[in-house]
PyMOL Python script that loads the backbone (N, CA, C, O; Angstrom):
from pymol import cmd

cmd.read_pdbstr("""\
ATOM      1  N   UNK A   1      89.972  59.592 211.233  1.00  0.00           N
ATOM      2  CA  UNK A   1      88.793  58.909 210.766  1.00  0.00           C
ATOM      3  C   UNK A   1      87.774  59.960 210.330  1.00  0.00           C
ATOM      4  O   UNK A   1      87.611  60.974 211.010  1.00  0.00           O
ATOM      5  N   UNK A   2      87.034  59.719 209.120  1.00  0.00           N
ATOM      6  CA  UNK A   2      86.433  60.484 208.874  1.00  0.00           C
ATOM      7  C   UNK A   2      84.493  59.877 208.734  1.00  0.00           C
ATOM      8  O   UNK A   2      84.006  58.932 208.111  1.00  0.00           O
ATOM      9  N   UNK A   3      84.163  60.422 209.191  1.00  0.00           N
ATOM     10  CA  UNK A   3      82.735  59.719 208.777  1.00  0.00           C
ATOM     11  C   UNK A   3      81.703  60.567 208.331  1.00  0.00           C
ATOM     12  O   UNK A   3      81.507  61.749 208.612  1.00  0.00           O
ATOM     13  N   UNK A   4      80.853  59.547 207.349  1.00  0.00           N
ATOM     14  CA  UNK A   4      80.133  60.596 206.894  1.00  0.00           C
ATOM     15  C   UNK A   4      78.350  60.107 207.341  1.00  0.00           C
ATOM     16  O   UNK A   4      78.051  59.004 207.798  1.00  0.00           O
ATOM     17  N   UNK A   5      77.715  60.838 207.162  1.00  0.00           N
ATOM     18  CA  UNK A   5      76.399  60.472 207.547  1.00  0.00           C
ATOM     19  C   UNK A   5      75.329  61.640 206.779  1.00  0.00           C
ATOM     20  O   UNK A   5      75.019  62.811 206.997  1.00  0.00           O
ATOM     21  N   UNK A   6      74.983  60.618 205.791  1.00  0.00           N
ATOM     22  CA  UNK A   6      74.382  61.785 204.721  1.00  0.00           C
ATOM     23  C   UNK A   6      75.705  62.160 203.511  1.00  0.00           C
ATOM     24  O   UNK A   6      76.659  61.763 202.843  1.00  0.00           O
ATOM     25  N   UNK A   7      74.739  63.343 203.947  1.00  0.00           N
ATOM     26  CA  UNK A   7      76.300  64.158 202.855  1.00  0.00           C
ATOM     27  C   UNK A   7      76.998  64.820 203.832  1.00  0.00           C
ATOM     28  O   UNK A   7      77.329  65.954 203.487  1.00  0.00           O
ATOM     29  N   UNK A   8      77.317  64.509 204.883  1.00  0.00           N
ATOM     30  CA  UNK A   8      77.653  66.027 205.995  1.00  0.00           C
ATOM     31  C   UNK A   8      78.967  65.072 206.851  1.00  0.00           C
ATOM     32  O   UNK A   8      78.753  64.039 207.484  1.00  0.00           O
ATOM     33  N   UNK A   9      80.220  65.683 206.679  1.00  0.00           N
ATOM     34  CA  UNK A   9      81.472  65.212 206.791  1.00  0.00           C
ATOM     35  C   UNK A   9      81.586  65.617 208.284  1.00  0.00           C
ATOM     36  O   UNK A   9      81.461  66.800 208.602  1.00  0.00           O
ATOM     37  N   UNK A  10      81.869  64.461 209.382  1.00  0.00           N
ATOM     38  CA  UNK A  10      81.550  64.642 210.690  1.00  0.00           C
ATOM     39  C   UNK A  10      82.993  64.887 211.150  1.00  0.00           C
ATOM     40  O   UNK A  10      83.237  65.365 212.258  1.00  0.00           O
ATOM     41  N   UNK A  11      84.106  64.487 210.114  1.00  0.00           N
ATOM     42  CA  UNK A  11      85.185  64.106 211.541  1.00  0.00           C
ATOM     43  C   UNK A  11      84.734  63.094 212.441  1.00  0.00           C
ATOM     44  O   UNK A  11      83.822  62.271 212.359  1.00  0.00           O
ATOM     45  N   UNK A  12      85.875  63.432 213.620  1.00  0.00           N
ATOM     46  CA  UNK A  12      85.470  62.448 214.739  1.00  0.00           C
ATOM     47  C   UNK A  12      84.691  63.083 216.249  1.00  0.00           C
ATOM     48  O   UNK A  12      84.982  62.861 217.424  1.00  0.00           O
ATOM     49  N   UNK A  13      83.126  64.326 215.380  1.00  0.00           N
ATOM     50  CA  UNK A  13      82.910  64.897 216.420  1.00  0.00           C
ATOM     51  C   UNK A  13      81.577  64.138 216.768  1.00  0.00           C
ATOM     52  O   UNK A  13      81.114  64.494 217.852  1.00  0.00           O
ATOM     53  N   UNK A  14      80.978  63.346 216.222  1.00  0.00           N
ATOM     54  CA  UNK A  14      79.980  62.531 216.260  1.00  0.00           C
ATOM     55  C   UNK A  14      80.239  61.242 217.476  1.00  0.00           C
ATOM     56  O   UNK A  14      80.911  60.258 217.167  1.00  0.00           O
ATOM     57  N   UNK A  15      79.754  61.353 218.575  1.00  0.00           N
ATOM     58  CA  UNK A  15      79.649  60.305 219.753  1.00  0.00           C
ATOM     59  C   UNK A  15      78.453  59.367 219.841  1.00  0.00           C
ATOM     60  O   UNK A  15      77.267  59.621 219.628  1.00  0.00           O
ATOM     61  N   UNK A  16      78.862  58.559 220.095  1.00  0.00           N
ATOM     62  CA  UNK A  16      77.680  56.983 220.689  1.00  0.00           C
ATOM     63  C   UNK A  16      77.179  57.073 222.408  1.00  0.00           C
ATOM     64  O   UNK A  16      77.901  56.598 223.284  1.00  0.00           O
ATOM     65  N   UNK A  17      76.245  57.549 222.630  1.00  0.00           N
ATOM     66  CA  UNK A  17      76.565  57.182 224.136  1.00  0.00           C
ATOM     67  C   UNK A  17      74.926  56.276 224.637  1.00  0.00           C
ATOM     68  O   UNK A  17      73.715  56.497 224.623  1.00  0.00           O
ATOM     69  N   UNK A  18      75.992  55.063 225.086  1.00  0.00           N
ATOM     70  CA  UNK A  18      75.108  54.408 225.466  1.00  0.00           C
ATOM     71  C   UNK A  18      74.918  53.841 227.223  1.00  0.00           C
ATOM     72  O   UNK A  18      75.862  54.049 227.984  1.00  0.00           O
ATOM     73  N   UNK A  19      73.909  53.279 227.641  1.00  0.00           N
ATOM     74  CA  UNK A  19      73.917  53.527 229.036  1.00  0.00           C
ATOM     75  C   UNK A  19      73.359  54.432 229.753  1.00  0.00           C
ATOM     76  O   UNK A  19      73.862  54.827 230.805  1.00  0.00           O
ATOM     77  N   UNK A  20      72.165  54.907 229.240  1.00  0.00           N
ATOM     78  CA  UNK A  20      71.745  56.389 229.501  1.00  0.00           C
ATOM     79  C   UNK A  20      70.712  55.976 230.697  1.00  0.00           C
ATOM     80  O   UNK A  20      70.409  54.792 230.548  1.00  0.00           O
ATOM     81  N   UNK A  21      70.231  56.409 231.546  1.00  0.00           N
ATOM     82  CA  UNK A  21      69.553  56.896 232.467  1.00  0.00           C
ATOM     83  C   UNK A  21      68.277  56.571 231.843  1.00  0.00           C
ATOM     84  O   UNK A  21      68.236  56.828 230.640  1.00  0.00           O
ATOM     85  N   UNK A  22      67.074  55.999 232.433  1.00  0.00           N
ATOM     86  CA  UNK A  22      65.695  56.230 232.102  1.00  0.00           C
ATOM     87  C   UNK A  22      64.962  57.278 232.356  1.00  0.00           C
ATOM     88  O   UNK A  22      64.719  57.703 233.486  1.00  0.00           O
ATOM     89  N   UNK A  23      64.500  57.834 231.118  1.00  0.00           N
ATOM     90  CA  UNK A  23      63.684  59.304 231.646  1.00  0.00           C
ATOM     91  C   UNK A  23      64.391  60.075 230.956  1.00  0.00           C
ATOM     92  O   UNK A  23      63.732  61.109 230.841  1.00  0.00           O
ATOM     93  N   UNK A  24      65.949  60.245 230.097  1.00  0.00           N
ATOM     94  CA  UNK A  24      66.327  61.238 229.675  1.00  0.00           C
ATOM     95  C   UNK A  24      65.833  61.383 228.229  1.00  0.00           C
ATOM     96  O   UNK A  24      65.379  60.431 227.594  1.00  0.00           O
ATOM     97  N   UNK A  25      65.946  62.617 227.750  1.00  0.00           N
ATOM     98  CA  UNK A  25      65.216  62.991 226.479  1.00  0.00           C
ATOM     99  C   UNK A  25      66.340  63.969 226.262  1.00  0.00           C
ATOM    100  O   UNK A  25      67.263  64.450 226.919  1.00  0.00           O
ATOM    101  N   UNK A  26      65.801  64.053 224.923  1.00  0.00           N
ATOM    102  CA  UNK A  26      66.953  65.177 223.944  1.00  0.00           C
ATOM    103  C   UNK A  26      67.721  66.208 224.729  1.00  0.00           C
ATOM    104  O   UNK A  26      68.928  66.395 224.578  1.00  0.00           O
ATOM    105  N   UNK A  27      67.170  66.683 225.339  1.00  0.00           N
ATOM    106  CA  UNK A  27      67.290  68.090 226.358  1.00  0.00           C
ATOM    107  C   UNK A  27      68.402  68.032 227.075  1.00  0.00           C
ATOM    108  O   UNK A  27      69.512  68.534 226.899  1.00  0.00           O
ATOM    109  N   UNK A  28      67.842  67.169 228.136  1.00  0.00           N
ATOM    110  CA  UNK A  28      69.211  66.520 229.375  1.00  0.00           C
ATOM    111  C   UNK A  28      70.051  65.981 228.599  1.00  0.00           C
ATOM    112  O   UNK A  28      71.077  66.497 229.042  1.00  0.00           O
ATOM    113  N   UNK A  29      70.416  65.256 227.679  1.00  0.00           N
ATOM    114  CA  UNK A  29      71.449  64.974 227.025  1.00  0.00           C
ATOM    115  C   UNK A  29      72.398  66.040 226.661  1.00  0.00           C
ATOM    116  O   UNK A  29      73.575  66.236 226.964  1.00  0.00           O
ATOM    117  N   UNK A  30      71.295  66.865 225.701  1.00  0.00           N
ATOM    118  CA  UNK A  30      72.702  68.156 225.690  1.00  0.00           C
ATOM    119  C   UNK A  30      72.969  68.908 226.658  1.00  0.00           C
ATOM    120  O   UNK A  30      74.149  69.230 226.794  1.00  0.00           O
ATOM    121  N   UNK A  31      72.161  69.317 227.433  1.00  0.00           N
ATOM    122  CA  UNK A  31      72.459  69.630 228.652  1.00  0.00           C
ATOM    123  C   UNK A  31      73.607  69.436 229.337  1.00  0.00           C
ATOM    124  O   UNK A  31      74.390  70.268 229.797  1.00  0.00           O
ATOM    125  N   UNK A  32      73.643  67.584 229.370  1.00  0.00           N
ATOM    126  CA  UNK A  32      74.863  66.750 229.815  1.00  0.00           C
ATOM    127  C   UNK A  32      76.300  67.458 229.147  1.00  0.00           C
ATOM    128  O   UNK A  32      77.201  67.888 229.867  1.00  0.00           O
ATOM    129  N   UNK A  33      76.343  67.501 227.502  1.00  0.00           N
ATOM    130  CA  UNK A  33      77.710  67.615 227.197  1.00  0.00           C
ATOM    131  C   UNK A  33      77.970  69.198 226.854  1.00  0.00           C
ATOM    132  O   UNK A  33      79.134  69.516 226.613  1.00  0.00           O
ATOM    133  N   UNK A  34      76.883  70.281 226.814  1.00  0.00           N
ATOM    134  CA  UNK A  34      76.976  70.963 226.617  1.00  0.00           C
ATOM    135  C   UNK A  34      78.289  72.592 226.893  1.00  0.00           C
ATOM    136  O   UNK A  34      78.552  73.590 226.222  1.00  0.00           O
ATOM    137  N   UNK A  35      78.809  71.984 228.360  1.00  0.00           N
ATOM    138  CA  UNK A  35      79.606  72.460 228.919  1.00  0.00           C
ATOM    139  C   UNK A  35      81.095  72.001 228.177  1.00  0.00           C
ATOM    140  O   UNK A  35      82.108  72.514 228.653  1.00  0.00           O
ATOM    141  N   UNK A  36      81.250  71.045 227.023  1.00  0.00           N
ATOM    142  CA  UNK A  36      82.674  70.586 226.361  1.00  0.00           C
ATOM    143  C   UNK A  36      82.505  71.119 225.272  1.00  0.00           C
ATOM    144  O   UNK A  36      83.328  70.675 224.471  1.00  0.00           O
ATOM    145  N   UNK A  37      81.529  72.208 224.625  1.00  0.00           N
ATOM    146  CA  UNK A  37      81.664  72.831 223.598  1.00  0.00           C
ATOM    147  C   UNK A  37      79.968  73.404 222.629  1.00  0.00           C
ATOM    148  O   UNK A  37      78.842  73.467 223.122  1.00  0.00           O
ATOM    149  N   UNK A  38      80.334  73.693 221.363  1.00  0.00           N
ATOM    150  CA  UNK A  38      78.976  73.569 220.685  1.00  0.00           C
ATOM    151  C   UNK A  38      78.350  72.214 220.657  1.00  0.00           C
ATOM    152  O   UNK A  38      79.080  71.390 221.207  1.00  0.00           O
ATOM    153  N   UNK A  39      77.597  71.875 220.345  1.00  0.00           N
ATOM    154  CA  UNK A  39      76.664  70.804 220.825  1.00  0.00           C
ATOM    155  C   UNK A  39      75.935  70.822 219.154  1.00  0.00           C
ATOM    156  O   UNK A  39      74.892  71.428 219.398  1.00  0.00           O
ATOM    157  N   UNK A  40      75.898  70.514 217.663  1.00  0.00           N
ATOM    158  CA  UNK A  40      75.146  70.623 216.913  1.00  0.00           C
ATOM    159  C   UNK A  40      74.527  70.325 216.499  1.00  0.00           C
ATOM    160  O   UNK A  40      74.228  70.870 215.437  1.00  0.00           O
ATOM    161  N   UNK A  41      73.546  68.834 217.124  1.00  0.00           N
ATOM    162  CA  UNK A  41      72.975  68.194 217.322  1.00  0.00           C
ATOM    163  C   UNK A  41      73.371  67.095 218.019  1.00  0.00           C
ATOM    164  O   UNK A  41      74.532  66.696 218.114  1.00  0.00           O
ATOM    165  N   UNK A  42      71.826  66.315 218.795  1.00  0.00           N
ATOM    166  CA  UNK A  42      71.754  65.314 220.013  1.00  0.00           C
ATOM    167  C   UNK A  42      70.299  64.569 220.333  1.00  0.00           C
ATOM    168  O   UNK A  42      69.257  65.191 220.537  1.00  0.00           O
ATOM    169  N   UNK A  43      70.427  63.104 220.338  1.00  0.00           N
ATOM    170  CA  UNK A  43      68.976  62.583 219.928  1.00  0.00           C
ATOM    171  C   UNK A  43      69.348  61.121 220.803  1.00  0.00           C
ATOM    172  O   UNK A  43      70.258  60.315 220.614  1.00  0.00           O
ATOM    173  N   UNK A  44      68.315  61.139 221.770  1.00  0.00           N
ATOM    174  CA  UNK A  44      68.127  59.799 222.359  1.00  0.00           C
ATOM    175  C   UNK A  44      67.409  59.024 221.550  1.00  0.00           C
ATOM    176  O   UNK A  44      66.343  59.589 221.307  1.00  0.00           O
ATOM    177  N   UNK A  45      67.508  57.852 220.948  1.00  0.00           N
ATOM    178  CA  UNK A  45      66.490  56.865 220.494  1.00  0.00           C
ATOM    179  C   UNK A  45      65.967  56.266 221.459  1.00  0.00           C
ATOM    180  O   UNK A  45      66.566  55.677 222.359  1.00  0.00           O
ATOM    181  N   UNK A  46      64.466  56.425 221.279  1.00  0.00           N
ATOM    182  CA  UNK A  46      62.913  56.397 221.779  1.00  0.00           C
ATOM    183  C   UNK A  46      62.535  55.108 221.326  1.00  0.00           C
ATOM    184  O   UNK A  46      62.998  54.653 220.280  1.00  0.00           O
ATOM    185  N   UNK A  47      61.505  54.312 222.227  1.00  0.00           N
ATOM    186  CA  UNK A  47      60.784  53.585 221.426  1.00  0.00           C
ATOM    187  C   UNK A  47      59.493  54.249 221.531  1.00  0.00           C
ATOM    188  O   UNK A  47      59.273  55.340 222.058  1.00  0.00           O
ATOM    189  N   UNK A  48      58.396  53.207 220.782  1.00  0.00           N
ATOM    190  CA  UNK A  48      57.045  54.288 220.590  1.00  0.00           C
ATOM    191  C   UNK A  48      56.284  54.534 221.770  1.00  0.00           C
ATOM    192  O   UNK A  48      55.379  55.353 221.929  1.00  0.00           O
ATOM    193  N   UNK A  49      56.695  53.843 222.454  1.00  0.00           N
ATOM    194  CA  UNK A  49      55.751  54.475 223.914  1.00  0.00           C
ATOM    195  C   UNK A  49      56.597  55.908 224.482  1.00  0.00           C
ATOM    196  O   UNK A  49      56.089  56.338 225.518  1.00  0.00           O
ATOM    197  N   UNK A  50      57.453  56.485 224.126  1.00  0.00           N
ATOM    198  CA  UNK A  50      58.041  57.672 224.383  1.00  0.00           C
ATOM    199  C   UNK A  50      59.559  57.642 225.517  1.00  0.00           C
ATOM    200  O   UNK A  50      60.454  58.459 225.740  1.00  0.00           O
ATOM    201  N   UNK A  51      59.258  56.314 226.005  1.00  0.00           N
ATOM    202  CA  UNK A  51      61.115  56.054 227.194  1.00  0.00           C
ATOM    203  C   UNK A  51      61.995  55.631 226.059  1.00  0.00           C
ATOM    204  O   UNK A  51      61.839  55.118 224.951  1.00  0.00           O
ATOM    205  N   UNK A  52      62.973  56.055 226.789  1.00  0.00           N
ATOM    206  CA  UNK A  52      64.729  55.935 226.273  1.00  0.00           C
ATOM    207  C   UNK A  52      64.670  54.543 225.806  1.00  0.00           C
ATOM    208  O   UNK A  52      64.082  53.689 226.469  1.00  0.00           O
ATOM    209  N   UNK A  53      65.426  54.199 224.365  1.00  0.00           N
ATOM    210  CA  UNK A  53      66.630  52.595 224.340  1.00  0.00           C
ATOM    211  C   UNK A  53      67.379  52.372 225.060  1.00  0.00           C
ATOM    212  O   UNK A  53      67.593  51.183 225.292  1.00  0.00           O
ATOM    213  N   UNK A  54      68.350  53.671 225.957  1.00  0.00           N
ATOM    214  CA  UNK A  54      69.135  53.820 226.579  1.00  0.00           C
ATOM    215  C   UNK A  54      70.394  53.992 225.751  1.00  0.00           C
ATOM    216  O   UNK A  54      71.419  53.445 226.158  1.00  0.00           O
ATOM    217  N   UNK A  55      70.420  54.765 224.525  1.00  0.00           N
ATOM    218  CA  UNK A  55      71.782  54.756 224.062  1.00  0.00           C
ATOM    219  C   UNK A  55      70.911  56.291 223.200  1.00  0.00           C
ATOM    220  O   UNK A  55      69.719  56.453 222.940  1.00  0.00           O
ATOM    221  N   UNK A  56      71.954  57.081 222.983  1.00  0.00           N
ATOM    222  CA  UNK A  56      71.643  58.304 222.178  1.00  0.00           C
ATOM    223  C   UNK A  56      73.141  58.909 221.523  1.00  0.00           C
ATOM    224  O   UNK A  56      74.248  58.708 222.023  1.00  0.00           O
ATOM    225  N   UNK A  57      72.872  59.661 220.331  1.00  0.00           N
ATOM    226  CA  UNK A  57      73.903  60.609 219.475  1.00  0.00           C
ATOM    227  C   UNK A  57      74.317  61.881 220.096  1.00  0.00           C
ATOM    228  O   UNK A  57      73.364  62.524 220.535  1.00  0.00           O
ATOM    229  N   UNK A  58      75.571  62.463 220.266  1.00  0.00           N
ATOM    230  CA  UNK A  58      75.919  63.458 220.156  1.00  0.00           C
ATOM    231  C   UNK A  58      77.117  64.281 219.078  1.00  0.00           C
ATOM    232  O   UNK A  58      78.192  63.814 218.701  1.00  0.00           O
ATOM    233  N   UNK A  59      76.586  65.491 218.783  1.00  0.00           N
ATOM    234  CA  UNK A  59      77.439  65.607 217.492  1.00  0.00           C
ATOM    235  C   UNK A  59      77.732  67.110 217.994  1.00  0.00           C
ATOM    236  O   UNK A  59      76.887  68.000 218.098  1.00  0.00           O
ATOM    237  N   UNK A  60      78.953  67.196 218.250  1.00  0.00           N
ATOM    238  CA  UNK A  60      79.791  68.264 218.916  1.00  0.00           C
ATOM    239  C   UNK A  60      80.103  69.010 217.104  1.00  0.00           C
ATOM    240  O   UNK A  60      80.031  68.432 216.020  1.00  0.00           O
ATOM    241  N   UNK A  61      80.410  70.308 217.386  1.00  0.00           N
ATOM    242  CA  UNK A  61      81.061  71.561 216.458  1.00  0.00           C
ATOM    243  C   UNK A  61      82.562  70.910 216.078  1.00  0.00           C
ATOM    244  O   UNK A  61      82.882  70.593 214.932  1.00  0.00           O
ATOM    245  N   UNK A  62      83.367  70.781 217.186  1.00  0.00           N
ATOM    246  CA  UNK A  62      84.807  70.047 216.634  1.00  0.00           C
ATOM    247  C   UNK A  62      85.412  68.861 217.304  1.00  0.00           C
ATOM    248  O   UNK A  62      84.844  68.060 218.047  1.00  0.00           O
ATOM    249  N   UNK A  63      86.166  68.873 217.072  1.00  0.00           N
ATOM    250  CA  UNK A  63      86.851  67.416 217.563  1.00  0.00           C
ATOM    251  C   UNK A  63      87.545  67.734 218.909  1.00  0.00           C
ATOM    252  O   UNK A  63      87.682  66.792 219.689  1.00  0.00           O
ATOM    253  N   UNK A  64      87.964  68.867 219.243  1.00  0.00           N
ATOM    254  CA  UNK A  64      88.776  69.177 220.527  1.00  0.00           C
ATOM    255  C   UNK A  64      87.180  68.873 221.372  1.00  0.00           C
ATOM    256  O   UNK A  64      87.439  68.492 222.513  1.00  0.00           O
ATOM    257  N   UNK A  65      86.198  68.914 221.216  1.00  0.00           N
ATOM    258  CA  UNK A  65      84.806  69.266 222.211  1.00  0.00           C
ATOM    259  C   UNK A  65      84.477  67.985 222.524  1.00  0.00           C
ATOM    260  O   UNK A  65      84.102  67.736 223.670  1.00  0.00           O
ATOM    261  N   UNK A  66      84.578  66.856 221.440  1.00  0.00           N
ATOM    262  CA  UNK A  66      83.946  65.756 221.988  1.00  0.00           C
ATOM    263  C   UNK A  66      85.066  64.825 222.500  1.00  0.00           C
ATOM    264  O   UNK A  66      84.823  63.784 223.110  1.00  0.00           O
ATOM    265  N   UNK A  67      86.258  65.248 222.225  1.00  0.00           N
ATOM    266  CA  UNK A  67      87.375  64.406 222.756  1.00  0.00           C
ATOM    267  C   UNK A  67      87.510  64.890 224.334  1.00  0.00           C
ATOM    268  O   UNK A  67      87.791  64.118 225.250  1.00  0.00           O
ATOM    269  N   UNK A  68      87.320  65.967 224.451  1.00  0.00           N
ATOM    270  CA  UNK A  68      87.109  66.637 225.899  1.00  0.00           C
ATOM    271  C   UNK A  68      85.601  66.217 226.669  1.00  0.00           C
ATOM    272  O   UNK A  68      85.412  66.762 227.757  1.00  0.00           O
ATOM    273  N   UNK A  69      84.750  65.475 226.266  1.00  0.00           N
ATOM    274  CA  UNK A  69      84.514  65.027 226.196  1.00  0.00           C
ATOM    275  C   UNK A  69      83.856  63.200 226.887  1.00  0.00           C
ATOM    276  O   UNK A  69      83.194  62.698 227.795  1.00  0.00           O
ATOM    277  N   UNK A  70      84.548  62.895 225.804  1.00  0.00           N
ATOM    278  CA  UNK A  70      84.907  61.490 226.103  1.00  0.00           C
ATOM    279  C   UNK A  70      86.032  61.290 227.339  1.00  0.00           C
ATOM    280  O   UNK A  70      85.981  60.470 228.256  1.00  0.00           O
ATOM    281  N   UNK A  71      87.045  62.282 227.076  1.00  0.00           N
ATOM    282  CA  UNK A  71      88.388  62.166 228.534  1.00  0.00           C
ATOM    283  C   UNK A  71      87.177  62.475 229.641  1.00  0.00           C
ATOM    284  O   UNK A  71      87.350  61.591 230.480  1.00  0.00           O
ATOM    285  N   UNK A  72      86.533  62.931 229.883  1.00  0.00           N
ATOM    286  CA  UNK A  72      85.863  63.585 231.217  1.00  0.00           C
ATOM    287  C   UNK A  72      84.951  62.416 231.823  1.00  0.00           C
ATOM    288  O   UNK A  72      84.937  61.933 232.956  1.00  0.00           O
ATOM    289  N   UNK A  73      84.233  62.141 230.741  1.00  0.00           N
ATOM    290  CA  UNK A  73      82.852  61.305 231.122  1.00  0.00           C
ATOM    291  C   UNK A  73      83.088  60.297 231.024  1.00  0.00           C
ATOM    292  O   UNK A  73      82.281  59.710 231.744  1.00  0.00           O
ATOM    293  N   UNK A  74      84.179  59.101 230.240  1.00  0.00           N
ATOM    294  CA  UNK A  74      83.984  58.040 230.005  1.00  0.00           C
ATOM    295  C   UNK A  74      84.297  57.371 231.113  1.00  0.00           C
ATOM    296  O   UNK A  74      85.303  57.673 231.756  1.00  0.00           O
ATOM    297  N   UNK A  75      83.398  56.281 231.516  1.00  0.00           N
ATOM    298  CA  UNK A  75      83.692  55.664 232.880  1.00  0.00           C
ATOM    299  C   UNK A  75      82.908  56.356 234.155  1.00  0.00           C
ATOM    300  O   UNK A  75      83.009  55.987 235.324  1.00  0.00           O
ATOM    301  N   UNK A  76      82.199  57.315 233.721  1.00  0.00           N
ATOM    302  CA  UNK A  76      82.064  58.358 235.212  1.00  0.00           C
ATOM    303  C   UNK A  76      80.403  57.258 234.823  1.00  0.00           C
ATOM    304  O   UNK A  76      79.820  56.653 233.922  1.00  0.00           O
ATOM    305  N   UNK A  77      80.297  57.782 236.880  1.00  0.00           N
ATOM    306  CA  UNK A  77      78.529  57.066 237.019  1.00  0.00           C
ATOM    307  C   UNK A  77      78.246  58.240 237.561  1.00  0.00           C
ATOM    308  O   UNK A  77      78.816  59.132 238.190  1.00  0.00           O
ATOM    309  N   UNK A  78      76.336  57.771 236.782  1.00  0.00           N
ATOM    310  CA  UNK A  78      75.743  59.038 236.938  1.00  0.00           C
ATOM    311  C   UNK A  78      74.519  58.316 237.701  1.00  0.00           C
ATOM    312  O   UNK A  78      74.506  57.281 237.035  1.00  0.00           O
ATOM    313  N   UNK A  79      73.603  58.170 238.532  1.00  0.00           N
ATOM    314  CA  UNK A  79      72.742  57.474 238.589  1.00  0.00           C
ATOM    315  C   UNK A  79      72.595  56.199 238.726  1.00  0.00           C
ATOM    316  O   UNK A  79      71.553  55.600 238.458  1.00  0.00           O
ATOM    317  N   UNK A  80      73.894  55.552 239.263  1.00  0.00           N
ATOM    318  CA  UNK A  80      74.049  53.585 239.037  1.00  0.00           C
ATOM    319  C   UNK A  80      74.431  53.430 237.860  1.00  0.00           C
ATOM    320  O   UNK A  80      74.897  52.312 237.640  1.00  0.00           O
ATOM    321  N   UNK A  81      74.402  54.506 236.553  1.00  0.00           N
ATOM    322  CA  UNK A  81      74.842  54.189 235.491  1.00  0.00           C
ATOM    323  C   UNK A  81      76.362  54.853 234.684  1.00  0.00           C
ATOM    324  O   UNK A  81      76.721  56.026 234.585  1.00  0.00           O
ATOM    325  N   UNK A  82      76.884  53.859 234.295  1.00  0.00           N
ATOM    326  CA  UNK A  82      78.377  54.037 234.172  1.00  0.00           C
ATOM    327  C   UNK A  82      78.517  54.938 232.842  1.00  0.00           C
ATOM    328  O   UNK A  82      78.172  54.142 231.969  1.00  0.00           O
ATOM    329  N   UNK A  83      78.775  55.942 232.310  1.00  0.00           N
ATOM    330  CA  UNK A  83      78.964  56.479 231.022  1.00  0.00           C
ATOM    331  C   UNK A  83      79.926  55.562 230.069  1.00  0.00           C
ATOM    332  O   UNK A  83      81.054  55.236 230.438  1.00  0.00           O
ATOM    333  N   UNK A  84      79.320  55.136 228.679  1.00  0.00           N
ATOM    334  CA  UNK A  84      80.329  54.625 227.767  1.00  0.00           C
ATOM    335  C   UNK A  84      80.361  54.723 226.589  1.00  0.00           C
ATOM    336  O   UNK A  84      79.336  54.269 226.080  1.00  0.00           O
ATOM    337  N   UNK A  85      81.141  55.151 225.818  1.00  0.00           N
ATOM    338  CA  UNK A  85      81.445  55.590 224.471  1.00  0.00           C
ATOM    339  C   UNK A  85      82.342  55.133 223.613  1.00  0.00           C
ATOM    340  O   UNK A  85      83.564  55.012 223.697  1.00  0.00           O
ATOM    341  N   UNK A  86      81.265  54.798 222.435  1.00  0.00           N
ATOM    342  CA  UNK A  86      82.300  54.346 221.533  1.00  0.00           C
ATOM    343  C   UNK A  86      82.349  55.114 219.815  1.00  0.00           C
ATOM    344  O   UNK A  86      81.495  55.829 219.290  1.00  0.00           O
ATOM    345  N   UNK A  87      83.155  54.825 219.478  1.00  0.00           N
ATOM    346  CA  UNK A  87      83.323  55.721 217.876  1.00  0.00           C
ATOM    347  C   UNK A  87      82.347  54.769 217.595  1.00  0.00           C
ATOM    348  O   UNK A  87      82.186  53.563 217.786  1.00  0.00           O
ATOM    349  N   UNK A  88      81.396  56.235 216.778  1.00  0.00           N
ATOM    350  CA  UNK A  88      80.597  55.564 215.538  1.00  0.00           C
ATOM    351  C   UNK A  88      81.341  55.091 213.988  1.00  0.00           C
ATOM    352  O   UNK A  88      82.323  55.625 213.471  1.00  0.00           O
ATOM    353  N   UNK A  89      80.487  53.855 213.420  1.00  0.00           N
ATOM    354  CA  UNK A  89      81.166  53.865 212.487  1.00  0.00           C
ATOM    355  C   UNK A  89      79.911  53.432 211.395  1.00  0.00           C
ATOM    356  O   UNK A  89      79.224  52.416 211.292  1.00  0.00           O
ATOM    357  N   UNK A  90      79.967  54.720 210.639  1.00  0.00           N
ATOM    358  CA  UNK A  90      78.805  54.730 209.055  1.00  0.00           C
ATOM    359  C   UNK A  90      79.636  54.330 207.891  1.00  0.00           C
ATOM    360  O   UNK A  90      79.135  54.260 206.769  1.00  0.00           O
TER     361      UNK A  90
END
""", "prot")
cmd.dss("prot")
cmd.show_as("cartoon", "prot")
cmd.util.cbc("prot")
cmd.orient("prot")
């Protein structure tokens, strides 16, 4: 699968993760996956008062990083909250 977003050809290193923790921001997110590879961008969507939607992007360097990934975290609880991921699709 290939997806694109913009002009910029992602592969399948682009993740959905939704279920996030209240209180996390850009930071702790990569933080979170940072240990499965490059990390080349990562963005919680905010509403305007500044807390989480509870779902945010991660966009890993390759496909071995976020598939390593997804095997590790999906299903794991962090906080009462269950990690879950699904392919984006643009």
């Amino acid at each position: 699968m290939i997806l694109m977003l913009g002009e910029v050809e992602l592969g399948m290193c682009l993740l959905y993760r939704s279920n996030l923790r209240d209180g996390i921001d850009n930071v702790a997110l990569q933080d979170m996956f940072r240990k499965f590879g490059n990390v080349l961008s990562c963005k919680v969507a905010m509403f305007e008062d500044g807390k989480s939607k509870g779902y945010g992007f991660v966009q890993f360097e390759t496909e071995e990083s976020a598939l390593a990934a997804t095997d590790k975290l999906n299903g794991f609880t962090v906080a009462d909250k269950q990690f879950i991921y699904r392919d984006v699709q643009v």
